[in-house]
Each structure stands twice: as C-alpha cells, then as structure tokens.
N, C-alpha and C positions, 0 to 999 in steps of 0.2 A: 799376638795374632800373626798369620804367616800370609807373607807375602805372594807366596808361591801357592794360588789358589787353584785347582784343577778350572779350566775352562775359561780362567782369568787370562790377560796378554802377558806373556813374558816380558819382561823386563828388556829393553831395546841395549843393545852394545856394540863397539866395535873394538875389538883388536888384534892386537900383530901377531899373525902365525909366527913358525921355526924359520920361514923364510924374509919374515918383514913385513909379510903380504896384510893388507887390514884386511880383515871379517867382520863382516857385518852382519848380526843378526838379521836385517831386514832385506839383506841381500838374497837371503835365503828363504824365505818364502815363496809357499807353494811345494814347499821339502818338509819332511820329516826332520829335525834334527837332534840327536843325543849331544846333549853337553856333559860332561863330567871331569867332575871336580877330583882334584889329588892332589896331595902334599908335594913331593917332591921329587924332580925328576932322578931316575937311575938309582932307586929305594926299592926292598923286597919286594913289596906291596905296588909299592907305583910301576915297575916295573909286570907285573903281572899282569894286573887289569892292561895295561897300556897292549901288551901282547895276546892279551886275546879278543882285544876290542879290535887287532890288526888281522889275527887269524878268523875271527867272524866278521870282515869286513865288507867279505860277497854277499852274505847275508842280508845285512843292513842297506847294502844298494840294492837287492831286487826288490827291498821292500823302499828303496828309494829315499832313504835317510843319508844325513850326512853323519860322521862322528867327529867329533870337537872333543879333545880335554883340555883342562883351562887347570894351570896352576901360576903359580906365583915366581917360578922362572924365567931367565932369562930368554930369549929368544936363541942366544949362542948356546944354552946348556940345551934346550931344546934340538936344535940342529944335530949337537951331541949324540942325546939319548937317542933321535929316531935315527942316524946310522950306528951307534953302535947295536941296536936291536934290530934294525930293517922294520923299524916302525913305519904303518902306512896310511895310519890317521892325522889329521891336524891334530897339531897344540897351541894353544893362544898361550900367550902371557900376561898375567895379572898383578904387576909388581906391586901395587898400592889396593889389592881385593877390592877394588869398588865394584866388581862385576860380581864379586864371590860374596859379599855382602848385597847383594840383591837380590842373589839365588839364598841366600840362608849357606853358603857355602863358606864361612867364616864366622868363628868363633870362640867362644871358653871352649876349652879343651880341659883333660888333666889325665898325667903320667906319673907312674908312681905318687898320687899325693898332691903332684906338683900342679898348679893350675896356670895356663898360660896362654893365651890367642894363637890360633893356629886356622889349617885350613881342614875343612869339613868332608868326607873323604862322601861324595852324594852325587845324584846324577838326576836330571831336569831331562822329560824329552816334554819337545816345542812340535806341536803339531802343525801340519803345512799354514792353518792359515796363524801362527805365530801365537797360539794359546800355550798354556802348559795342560799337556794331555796326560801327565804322571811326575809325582815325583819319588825320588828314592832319597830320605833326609839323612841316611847313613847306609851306610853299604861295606861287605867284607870284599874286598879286592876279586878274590879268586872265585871264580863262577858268575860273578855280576853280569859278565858281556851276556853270557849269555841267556838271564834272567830280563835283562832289555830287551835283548832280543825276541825274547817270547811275547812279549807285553806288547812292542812293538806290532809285531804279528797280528794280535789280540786285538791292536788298536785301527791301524792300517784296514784299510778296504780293501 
C-alpha cells in the first residue's frame, strides 16, 4: 500500500541544502513544492533532469513552486555539481534515505540481473497546503521538468 496517497499530507522533513541551510518541508507552506528524487549527483541522467529543472525554473515560480531535488549526496558534492552546471535549484541531502523512503523514493532496484537498493529516480509535488497533489513513481530523466510542469499548471489556480 503506498504511502504517498494523492490528497494525503506529505510526509514532514527537514534537511540540509548545497549550502548547510535546513529545509523544512513545513516551512514551505502555502507554496507549491516539486521534490525529486535522483541517484546521483554529476551522472548522465542526473545531470539532465537537474538542468532542465534549472532552465524551466521561471516557470515553476510564476506558478509559484519551489524545486527541491533530494538525493543521497553529500552536501559538498552537491555544492559541486550546482557550480560546475550553474544549477539554480536546491538539493537536499539524504545520506541514510529516511526521507526517500517515505516518499517511495528508495528501493530494490536491478541492473543487468543484478538486484540491489538504490534510489528511485521519481518526483512528489506537495501542494500549498502540504498534501501530495501528484506523484511520478518512476520517471525518464529527460523531458520530466517539463511534464511537472504541465501538471503543475493543470494543478495550480
């Protein structure tokens, strides 16, 4: 049974952006927020979604969202990846996925055959007043931002 029920409260959390800063789910309230989840920083894939979530990010503010992605990096790889990309979104850090296992964003996985826990490449948006208004349980990297975005649109008043 999934945690992540449309219309249900999201899951409460806080943690440390690229800069140390805590984010607080609750802080944000009364905002739109996109969380998404990804493997790992400065990866094909991770690096995609991360860059178009940065270049649709005017987007996402006139519709008055924040963007969050949340993986299981450090804070200093973090710091990393958003200058070497001129990334313009936050990233939290979830070194022990307690947060990613709330969202359904940690899991079995399996590569070639091979089965092993990893993280769930998926995207939660939290409606202002902190429900889940949608969730994405899997997702392809490239074209996602902007598939939020629409939904978002869709969702938003």
């Amino acid at each position: 049974m999934s945690k992540l029920e449309i219309g249900k409260k999201a899951p409460a959390f806080t943690l440390p952006d690229q800069a140390g800063a805590k984010v607080k789910l609750s802080d944000l309230a009364g905002r739109w927020v996109v969380l998404y989840f990804y493997p790992k920083d400065d990866t094909p894939g991770c690096t995609v979604e991360a860059c178009e979530f940065t270049s649709g990010l005017a987007g996402f503010e006139k519709l008055d969202a924040v963007v969050l992605g949340c993986s299981p990096d450090s804070a200093e790889s973090h710091r990393k990846f958003v200058a070497k990309h001129k990334l313009r979104v936050r990233l939290l850090s979830d070194p022990d996925h307690a947060v990613m296992q709330k969202y359904e964003a940690w899991g079995e996985k399996s590569n070639y055959g091979k089965k092993f826990m990893g993280v769930i490449r998926s995207t939660v948006l939290v409606d202002p007043a902190g429900k889940v208004a949608y969730h994405w349980p899997t997702v392809k990297a490239a074209g996602h931002a902007d598939k939020v975005r629409e939904k978002l649109a869709e969702l938003a008043p």
